[in-house]
Every structure is written in C-alpha cells, then in structure tokens.
ModelCIF file with pLDDT and N, C-alpha, C, O atoms, coordinates in Angstrom:
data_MODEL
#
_entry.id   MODEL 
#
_entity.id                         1 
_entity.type                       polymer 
_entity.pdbx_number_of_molecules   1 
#
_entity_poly.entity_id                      1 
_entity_poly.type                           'polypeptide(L)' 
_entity_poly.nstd_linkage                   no 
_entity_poly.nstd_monomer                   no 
_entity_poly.pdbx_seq_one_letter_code       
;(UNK)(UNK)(UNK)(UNK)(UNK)(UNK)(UNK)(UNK)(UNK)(UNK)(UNK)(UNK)(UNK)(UNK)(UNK)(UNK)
(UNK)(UNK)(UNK)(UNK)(UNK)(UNK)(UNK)(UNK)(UNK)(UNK)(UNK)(UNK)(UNK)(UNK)(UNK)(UNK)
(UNK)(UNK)(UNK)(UNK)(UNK)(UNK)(UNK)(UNK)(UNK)(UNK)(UNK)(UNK)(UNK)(UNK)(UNK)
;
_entity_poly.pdbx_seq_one_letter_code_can   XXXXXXXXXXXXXXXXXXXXXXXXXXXXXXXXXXXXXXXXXXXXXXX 
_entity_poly.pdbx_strand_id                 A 
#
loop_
_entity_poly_seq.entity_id 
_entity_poly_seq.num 
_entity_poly_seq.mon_id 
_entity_poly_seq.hetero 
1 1  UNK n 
1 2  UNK n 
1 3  UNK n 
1 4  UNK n 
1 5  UNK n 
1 6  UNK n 
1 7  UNK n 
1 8  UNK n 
1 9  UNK n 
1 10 UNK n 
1 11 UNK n 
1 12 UNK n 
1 13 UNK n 
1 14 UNK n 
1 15 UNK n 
1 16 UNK n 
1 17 UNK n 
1 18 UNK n 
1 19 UNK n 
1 20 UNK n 
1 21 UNK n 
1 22 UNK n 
1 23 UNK n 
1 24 UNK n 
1 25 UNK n 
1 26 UNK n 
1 27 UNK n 
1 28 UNK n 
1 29 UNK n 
1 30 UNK n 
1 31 UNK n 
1 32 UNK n 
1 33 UNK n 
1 34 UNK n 
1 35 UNK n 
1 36 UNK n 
1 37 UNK n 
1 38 UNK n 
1 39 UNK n 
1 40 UNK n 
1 41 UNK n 
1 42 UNK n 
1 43 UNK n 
1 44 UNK n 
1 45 UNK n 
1 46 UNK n 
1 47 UNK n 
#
_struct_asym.id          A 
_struct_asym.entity_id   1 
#
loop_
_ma_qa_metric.id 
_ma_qa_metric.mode 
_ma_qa_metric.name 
_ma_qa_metric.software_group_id 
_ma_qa_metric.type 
1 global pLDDT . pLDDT 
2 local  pLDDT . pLDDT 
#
_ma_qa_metric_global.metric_id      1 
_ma_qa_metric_global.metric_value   77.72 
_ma_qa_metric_global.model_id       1 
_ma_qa_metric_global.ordinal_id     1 
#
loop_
_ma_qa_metric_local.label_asym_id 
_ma_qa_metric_local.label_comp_id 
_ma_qa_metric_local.label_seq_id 
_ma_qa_metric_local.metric_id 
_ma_qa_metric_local.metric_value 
_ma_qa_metric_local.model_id 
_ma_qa_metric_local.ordinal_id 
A UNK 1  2 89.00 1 1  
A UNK 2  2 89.00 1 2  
A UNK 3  2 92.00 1 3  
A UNK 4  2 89.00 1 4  
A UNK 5  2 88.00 1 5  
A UNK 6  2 90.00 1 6  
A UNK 7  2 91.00 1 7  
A UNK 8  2 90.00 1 8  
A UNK 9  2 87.00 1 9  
A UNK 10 2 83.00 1 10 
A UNK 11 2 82.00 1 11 
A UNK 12 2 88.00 1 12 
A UNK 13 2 87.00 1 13 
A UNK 14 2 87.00 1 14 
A UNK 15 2 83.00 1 15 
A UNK 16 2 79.00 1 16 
A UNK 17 2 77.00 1 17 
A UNK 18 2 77.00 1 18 
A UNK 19 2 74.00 1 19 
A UNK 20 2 74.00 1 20 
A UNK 21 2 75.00 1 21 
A UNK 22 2 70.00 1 22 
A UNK 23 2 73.00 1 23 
A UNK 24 2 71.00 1 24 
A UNK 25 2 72.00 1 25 
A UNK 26 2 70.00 1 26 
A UNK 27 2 75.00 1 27 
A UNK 28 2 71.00 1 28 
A UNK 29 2 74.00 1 29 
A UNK 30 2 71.00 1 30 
A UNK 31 2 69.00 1 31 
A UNK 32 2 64.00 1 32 
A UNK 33 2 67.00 1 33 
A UNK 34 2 65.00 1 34 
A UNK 35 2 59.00 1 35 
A UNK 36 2 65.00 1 36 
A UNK 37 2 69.00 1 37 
A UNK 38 2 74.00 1 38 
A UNK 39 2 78.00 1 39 
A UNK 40 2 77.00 1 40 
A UNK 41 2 73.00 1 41 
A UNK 42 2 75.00 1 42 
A UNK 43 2 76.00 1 43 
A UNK 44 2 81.00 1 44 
A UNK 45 2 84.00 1 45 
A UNK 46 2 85.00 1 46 
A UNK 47 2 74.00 1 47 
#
loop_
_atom_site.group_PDB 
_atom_site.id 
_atom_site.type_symbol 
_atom_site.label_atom_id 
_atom_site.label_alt_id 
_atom_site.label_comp_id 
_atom_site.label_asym_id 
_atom_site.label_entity_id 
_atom_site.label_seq_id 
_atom_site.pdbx_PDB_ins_code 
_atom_site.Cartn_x 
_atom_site.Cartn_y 
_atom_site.Cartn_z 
_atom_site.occupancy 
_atom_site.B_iso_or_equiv 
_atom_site.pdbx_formal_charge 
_atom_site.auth_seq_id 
_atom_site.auth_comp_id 
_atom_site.auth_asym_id 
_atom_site.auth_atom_id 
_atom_site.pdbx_PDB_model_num 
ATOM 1   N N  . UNK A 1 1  ? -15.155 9.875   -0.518  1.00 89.00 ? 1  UNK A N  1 
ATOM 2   C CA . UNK A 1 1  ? -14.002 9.620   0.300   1.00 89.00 ? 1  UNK A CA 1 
ATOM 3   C C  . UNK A 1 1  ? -12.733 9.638   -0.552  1.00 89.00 ? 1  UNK A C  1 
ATOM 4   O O  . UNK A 1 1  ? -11.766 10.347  -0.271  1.00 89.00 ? 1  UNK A O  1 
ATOM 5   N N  . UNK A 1 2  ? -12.786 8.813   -1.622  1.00 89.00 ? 2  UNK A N  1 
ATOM 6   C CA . UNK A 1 2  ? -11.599 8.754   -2.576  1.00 89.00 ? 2  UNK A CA 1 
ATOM 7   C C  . UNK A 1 2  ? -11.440 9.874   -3.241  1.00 89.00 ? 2  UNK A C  1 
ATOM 8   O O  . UNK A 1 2  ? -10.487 9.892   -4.020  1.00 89.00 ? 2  UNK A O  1 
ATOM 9   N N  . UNK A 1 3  ? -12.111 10.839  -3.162  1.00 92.00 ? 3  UNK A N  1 
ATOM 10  C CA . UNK A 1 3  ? -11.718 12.445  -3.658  1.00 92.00 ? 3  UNK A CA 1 
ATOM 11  C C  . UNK A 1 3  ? -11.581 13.458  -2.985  1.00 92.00 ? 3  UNK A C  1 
ATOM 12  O O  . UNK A 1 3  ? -10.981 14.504  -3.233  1.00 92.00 ? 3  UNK A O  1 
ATOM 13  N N  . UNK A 1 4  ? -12.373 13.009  -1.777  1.00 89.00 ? 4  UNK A N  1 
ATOM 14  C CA . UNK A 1 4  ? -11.483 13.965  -0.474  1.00 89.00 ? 4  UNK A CA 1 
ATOM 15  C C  . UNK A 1 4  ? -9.644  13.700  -0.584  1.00 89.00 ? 4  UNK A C  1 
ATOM 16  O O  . UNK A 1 4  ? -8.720  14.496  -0.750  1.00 89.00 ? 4  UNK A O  1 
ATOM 17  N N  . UNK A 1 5  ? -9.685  12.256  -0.410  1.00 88.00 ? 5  UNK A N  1 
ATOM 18  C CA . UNK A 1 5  ? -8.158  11.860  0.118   1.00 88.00 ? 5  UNK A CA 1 
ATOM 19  C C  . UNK A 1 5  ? -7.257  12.458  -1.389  1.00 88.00 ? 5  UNK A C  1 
ATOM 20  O O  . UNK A 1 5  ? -6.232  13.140  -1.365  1.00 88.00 ? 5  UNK A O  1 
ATOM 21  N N  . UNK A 1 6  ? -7.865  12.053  -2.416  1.00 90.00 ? 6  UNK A N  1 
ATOM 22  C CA . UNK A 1 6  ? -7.125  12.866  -3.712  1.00 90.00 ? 6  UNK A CA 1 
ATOM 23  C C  . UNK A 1 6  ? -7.268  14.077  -3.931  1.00 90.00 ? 6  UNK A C  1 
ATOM 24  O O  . UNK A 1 6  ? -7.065  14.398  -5.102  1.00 90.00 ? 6  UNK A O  1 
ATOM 25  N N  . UNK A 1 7  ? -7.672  15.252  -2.918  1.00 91.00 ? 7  UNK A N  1 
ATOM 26  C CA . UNK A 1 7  ? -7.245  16.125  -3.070  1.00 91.00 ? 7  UNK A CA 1 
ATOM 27  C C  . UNK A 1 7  ? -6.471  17.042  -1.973  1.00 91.00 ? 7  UNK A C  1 
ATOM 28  O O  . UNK A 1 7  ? -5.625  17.932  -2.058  1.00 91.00 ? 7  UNK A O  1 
ATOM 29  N N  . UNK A 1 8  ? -7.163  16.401  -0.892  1.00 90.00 ? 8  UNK A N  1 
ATOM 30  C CA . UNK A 1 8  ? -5.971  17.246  0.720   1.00 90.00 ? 8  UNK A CA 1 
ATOM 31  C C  . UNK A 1 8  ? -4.739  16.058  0.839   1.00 90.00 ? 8  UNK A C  1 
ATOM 32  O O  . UNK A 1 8  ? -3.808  16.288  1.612   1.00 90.00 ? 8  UNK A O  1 
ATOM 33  N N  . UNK A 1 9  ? -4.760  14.616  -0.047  1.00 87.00 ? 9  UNK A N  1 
ATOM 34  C CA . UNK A 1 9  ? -3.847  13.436  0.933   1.00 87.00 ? 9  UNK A CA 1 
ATOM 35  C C  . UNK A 1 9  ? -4.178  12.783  1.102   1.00 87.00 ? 9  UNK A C  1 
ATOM 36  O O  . UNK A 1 9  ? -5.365  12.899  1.405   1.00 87.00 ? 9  UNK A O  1 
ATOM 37  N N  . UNK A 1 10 ? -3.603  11.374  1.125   1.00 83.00 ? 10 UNK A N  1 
ATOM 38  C CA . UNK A 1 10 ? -3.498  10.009  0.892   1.00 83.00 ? 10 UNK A CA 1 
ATOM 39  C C  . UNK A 1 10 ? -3.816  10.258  2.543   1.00 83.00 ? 10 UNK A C  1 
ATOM 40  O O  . UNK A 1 10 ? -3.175  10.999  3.289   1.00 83.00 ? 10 UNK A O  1 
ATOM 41  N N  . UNK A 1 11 ? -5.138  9.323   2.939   1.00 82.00 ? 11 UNK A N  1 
ATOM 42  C CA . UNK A 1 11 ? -4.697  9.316   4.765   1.00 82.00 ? 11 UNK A CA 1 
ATOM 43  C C  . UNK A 1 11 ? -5.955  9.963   5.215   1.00 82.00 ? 11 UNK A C  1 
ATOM 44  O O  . UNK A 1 11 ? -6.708  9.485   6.064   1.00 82.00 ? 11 UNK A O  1 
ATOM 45  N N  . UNK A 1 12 ? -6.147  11.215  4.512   1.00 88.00 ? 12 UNK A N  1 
ATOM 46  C CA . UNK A 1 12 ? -7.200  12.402  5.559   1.00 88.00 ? 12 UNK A CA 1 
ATOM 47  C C  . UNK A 1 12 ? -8.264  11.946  5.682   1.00 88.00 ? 12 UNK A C  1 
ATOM 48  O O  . UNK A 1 12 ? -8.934  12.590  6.490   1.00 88.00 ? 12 UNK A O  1 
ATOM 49  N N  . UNK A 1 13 ? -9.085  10.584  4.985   1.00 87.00 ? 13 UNK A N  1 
ATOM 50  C CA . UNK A 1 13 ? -10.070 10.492  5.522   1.00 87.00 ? 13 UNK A CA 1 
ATOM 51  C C  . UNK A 1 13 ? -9.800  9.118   5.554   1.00 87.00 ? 13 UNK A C  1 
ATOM 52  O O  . UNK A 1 13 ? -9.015  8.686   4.710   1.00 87.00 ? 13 UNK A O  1 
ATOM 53  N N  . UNK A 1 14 ? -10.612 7.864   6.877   1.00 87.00 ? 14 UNK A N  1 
ATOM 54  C CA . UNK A 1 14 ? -10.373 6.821   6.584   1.00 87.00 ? 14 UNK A CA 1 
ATOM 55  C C  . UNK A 1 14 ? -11.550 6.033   7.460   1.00 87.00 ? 14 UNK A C  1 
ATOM 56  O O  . UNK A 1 14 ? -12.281 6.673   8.216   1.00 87.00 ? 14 UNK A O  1 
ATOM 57  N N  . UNK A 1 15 ? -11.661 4.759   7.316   1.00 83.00 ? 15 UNK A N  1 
ATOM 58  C CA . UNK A 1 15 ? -12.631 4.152   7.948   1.00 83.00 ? 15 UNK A CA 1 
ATOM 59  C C  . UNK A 1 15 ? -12.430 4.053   9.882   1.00 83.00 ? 15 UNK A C  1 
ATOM 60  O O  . UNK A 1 15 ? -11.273 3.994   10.299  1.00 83.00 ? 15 UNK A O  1 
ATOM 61  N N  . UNK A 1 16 ? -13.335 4.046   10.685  1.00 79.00 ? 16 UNK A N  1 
ATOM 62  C CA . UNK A 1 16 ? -12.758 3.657   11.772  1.00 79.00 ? 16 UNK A CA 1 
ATOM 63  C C  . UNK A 1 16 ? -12.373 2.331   12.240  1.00 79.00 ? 16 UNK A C  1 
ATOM 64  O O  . UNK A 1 16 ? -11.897 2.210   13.369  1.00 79.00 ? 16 UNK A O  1 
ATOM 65  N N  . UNK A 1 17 ? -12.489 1.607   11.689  1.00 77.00 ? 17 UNK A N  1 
ATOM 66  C CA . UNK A 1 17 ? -11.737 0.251   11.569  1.00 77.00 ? 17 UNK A CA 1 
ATOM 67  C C  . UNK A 1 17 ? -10.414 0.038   11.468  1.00 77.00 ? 17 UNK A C  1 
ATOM 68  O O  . UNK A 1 17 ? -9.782  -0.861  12.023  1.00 77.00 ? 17 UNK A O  1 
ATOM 69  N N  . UNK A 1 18 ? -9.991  0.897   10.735  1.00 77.00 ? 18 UNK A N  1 
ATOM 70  C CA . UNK A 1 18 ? -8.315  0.920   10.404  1.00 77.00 ? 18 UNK A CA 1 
ATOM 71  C C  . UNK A 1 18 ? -7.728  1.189   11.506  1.00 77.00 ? 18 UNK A C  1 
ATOM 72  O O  . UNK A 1 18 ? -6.625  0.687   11.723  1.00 77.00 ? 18 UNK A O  1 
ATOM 73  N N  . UNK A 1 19 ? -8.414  2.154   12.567  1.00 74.00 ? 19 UNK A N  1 
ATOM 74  C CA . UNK A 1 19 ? -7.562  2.541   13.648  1.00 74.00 ? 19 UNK A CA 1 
ATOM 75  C C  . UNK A 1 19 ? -6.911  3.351   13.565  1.00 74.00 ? 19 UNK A C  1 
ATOM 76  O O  . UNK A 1 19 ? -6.621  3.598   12.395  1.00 74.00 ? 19 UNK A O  1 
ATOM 77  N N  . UNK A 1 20 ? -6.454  4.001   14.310  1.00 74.00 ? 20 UNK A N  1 
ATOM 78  C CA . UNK A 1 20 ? -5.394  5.884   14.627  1.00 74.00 ? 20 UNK A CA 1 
ATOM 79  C C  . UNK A 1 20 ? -4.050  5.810   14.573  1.00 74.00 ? 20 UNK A C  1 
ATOM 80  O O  . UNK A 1 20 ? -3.351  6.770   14.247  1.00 74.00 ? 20 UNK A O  1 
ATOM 81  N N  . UNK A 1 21 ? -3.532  4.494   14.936  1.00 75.00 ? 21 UNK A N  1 
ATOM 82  C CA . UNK A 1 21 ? -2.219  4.162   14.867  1.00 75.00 ? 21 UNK A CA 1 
ATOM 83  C C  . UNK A 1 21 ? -1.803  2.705   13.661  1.00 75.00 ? 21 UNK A C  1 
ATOM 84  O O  . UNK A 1 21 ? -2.379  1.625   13.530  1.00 75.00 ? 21 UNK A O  1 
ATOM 85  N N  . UNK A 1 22 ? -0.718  3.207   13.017  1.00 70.00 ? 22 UNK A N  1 
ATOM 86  C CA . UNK A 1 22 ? -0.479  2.143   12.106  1.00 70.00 ? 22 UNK A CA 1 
ATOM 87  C C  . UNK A 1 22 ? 0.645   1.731   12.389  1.00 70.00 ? 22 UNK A C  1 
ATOM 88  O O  . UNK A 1 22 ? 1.674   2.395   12.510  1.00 70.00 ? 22 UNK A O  1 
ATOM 89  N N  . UNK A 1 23 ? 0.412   -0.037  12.579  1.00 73.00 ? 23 UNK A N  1 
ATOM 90  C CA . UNK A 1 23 ? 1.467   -0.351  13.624  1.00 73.00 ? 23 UNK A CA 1 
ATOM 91  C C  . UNK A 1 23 ? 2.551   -0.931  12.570  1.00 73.00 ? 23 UNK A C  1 
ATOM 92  O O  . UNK A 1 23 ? 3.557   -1.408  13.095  1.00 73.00 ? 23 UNK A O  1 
ATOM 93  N N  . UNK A 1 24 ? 2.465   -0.968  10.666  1.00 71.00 ? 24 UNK A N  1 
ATOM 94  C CA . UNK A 1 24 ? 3.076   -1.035  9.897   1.00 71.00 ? 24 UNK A CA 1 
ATOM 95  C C  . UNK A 1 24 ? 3.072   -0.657  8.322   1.00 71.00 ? 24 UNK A C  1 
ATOM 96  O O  . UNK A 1 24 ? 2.068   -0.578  7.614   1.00 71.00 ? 24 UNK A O  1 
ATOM 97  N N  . UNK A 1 25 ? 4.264   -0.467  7.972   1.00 72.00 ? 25 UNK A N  1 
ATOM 98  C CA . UNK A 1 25 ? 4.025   0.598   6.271   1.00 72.00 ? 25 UNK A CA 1 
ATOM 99  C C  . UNK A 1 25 ? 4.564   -0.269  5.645   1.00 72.00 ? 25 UNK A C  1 
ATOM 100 O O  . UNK A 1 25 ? 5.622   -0.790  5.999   1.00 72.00 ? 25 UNK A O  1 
ATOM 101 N N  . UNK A 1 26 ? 3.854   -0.602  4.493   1.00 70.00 ? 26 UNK A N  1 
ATOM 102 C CA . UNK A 1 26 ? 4.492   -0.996  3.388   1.00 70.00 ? 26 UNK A CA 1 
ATOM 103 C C  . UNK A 1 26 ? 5.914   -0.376  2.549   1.00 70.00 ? 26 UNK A C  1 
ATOM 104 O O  . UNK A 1 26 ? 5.837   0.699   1.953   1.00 70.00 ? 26 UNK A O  1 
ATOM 105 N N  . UNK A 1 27 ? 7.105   -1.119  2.576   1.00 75.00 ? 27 UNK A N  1 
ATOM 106 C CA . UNK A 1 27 ? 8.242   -0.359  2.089   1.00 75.00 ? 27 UNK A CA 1 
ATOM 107 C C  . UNK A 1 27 ? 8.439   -0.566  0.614   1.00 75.00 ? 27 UNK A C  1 
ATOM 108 O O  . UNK A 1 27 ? 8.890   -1.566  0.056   1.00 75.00 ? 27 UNK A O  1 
ATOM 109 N N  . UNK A 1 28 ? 8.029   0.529   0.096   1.00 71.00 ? 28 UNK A N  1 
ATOM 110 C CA . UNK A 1 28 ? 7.774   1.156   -1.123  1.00 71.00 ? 28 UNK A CA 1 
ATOM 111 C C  . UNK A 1 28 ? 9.045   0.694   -2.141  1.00 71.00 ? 28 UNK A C  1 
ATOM 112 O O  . UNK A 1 28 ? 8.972   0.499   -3.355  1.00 71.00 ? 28 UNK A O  1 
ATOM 113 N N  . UNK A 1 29 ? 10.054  0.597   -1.396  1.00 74.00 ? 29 UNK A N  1 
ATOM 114 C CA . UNK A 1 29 ? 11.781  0.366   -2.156  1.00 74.00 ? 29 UNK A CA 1 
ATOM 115 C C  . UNK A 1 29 ? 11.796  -1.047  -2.290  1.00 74.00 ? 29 UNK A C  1 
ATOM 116 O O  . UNK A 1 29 ? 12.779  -1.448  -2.914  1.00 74.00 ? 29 UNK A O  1 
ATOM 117 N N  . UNK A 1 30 ? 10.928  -2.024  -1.855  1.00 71.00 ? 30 UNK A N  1 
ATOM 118 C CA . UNK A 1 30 ? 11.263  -3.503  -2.248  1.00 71.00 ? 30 UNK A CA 1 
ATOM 119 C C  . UNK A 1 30 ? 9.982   -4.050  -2.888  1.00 71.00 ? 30 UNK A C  1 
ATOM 120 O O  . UNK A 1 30 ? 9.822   -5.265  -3.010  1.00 71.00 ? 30 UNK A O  1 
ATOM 121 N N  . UNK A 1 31 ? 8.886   -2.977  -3.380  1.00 69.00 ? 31 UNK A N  1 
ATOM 122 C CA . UNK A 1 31 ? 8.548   -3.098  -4.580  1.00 69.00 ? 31 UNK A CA 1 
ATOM 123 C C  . UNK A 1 31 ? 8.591   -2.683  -5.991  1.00 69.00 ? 31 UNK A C  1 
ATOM 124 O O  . UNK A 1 31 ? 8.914   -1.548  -6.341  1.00 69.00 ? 31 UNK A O  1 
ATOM 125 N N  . UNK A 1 32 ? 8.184   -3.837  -6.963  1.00 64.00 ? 32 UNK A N  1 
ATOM 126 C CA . UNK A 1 32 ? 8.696   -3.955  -8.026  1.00 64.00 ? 32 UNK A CA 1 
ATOM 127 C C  . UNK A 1 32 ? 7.749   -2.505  -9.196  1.00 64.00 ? 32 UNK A C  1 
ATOM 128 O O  . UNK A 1 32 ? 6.563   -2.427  -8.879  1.00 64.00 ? 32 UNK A O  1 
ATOM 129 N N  . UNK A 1 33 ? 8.053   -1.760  -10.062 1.00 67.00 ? 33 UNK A N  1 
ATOM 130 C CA . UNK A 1 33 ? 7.322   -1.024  -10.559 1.00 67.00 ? 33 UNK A CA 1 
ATOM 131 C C  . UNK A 1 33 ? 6.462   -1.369  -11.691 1.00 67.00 ? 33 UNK A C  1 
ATOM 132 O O  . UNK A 1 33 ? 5.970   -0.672  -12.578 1.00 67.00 ? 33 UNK A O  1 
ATOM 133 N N  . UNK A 1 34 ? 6.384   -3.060  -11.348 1.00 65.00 ? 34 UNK A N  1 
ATOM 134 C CA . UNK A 1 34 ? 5.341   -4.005  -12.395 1.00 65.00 ? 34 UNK A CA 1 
ATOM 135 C C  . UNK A 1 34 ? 4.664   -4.770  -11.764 1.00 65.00 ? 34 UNK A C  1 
ATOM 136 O O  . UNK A 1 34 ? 4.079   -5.711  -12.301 1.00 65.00 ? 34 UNK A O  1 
ATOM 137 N N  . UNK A 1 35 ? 4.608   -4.491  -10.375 1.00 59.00 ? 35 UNK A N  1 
ATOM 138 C CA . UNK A 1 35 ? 3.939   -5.631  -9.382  1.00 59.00 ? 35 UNK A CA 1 
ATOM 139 C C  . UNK A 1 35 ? 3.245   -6.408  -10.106 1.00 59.00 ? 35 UNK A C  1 
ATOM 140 O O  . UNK A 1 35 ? 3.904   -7.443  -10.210 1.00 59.00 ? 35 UNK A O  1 
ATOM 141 N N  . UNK A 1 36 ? 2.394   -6.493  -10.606 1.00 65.00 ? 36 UNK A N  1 
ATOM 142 C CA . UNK A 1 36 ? 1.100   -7.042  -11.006 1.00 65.00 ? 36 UNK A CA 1 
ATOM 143 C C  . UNK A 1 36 ? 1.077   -7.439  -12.300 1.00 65.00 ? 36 UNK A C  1 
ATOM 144 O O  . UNK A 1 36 ? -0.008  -7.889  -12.669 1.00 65.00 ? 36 UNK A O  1 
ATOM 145 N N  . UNK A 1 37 ? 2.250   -7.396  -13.375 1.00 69.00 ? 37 UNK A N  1 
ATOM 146 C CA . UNK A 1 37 ? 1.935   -7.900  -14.401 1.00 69.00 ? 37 UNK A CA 1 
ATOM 147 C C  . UNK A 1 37 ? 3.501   -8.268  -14.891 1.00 69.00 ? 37 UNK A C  1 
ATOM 148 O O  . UNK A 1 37 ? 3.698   -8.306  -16.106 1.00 69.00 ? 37 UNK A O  1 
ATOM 149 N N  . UNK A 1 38 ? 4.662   -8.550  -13.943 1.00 74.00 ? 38 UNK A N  1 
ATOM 150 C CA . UNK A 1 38 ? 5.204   -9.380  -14.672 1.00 74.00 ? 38 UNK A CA 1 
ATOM 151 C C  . UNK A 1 38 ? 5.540   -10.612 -13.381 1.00 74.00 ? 38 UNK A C  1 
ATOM 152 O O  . UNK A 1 38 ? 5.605   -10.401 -12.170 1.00 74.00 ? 38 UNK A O  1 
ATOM 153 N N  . UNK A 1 39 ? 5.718   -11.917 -14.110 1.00 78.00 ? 39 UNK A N  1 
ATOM 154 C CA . UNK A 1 39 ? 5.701   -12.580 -12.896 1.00 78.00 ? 39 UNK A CA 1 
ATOM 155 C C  . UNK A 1 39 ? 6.988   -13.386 -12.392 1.00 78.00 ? 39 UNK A C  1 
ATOM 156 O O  . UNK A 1 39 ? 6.813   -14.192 -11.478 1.00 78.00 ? 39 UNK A O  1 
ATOM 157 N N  . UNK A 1 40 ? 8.901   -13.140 -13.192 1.00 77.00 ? 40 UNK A N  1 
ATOM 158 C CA . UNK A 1 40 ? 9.634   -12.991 -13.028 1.00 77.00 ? 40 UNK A CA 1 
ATOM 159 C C  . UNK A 1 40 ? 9.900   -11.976 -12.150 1.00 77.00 ? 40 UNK A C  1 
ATOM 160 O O  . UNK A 1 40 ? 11.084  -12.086 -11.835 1.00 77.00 ? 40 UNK A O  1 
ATOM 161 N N  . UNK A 1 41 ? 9.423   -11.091 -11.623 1.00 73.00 ? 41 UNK A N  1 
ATOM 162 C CA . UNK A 1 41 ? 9.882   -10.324 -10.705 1.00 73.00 ? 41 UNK A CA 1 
ATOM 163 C C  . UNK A 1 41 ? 8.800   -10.427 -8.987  1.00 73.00 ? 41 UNK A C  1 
ATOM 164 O O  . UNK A 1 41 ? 8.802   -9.591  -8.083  1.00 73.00 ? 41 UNK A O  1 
ATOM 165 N N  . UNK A 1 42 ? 8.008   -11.727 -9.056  1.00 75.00 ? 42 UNK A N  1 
ATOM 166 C CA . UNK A 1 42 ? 7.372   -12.085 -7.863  1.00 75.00 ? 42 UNK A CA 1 
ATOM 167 C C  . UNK A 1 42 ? 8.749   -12.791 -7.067  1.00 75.00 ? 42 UNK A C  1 
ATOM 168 O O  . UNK A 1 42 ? 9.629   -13.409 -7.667  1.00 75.00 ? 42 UNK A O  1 
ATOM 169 N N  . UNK A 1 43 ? 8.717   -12.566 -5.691  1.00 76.00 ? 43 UNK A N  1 
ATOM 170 C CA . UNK A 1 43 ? 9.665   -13.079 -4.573  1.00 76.00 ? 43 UNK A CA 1 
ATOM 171 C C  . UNK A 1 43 ? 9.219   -14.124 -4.876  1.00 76.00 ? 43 UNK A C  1 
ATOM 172 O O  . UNK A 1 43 ? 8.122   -14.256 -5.418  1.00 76.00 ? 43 UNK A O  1 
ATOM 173 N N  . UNK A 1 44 ? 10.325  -15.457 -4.455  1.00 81.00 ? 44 UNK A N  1 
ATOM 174 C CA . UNK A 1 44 ? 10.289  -17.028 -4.239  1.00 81.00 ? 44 UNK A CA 1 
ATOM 175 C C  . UNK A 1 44 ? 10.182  -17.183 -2.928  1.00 81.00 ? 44 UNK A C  1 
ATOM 176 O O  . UNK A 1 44 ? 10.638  -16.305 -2.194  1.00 81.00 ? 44 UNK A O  1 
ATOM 177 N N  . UNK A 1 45 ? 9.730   -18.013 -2.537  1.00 84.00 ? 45 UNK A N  1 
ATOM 178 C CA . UNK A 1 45 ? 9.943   -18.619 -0.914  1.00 84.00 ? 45 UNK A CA 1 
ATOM 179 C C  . UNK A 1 45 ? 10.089  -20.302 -0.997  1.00 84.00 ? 45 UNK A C  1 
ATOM 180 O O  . UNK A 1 45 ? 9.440   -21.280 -1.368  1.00 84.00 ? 45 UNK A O  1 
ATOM 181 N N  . UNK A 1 46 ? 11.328  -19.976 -0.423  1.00 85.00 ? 46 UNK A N  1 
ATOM 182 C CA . UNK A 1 46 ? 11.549  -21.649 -0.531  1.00 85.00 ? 46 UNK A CA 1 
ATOM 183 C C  . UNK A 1 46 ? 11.124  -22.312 0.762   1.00 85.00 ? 46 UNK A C  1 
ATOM 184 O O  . UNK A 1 46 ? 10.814  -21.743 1.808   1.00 85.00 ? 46 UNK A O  1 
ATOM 185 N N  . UNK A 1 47 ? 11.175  -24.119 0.420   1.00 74.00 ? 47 UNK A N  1 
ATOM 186 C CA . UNK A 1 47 ? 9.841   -24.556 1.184   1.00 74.00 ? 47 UNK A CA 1 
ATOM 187 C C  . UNK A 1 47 ? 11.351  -25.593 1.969   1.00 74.00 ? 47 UNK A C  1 
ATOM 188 O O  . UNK A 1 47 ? 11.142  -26.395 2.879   1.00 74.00 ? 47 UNK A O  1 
#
C-alpha cells in the first residue's frame, strides 16, 4: 500500500474506514518544520 501511494500519490490507495470524503486537512503553513523535536516551538494553551 505504502508503495503504491509512493509512487502514483499520496491518497490513491486507502483503507475503507477513512471514508470518500474528508471532512478536514491538516494546514501545512501552521506547522513547524521541527514538529517533533524541538519543544519551544509546541503551541501553549492557556488554562
């Protein structure tokens, strides 16, 4: 599956669970290009 989609596209093959319609996308511009390893750049939420 993960080499189908890496070679026609992110998408072309997928579970039927996920469903046909995606009712939301992750916006690519308000993440950080260190997500995961620096932790000054995690959002705060104040309480």
């Amino acid at each position: 599956m993960d080499q189908i989609n890496q070679k026609f596209g992110r998408g072309t093959l997928f579970l039927g669970a996920e469903g046909i319609k995606k009712k939301w996308k992750m916006r690519q511009q308000y993440k950080s290009p260190a997500y995961t390893t620096r932790w000054d750049e995690l959002p705060e939420v104040a309480a």
